[in-house]
N, C-alpha and C positions, 0 to 999 in steps of 0.2 A: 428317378433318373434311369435313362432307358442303358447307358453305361453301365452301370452299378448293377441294374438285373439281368441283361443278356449271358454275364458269364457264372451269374448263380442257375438259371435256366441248362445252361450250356451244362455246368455239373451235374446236376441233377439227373438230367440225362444217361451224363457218361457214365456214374454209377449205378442207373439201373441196367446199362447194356453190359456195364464191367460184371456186376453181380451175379448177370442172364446169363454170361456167357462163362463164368468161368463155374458158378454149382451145376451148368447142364454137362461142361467135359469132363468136370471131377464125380461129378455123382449121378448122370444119366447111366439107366438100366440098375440100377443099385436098392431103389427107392421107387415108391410109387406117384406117379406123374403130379397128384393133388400136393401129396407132402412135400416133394421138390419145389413146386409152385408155392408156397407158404415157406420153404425157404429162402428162395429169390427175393421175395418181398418184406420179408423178414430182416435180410443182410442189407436191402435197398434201404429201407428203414432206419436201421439201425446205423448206417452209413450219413443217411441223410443227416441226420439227427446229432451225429458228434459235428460234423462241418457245418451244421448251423450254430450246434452253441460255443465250438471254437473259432469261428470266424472273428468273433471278434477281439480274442486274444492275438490271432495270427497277425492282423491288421497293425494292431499295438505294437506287438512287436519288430514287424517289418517297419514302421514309421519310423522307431524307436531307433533301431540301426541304420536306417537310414540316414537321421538325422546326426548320429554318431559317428558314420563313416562322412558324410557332406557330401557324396559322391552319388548318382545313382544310374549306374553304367547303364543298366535296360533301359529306364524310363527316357535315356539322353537317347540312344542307339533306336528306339521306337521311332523317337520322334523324324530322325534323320530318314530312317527309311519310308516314312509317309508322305515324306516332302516330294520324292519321283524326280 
């Protein structure tokens, strides 16, 4: 389902440029360019890797209160704004 993969694509992403950009302001000139680069990738990894095996807890639980509160303000408030 092209829904379901755009916004796991979409993170994937944003955790590699979040990881890029924040060990190159904290730790550029500190450390040597290869080591830094095996950090970045390192932290992307290690990032990737907890949101893929907690996705599906987070999932459970958002349904889970979902269906506890009956309400679900974003999902209603989306839909109203796509309508134009």
């Amino acid at each position: 389902n092209a829904a379901a993969v755009f916004p796991m694509v979409f993170e994937l992403l944003a955790e590699r440029i979040g990881s890029a950009v924040f060990f190159v302001m904290a730790f550029a000139g500190t450390m040597p360019s290869g080591v830094l680069a095996k950090l970045i990738v390192t932290a992307w990894l290690a990032k990737t890797l907890y949101e893929t095996l907690f996705l599906p807890l987070t999932t459970l639980a958002v349904k889970k209160l979902k269906t506890l509160e009956g309400i679900e303000h974003f999902d209603r408030h989306a839909l109203e704004v796509l309508k134009f």
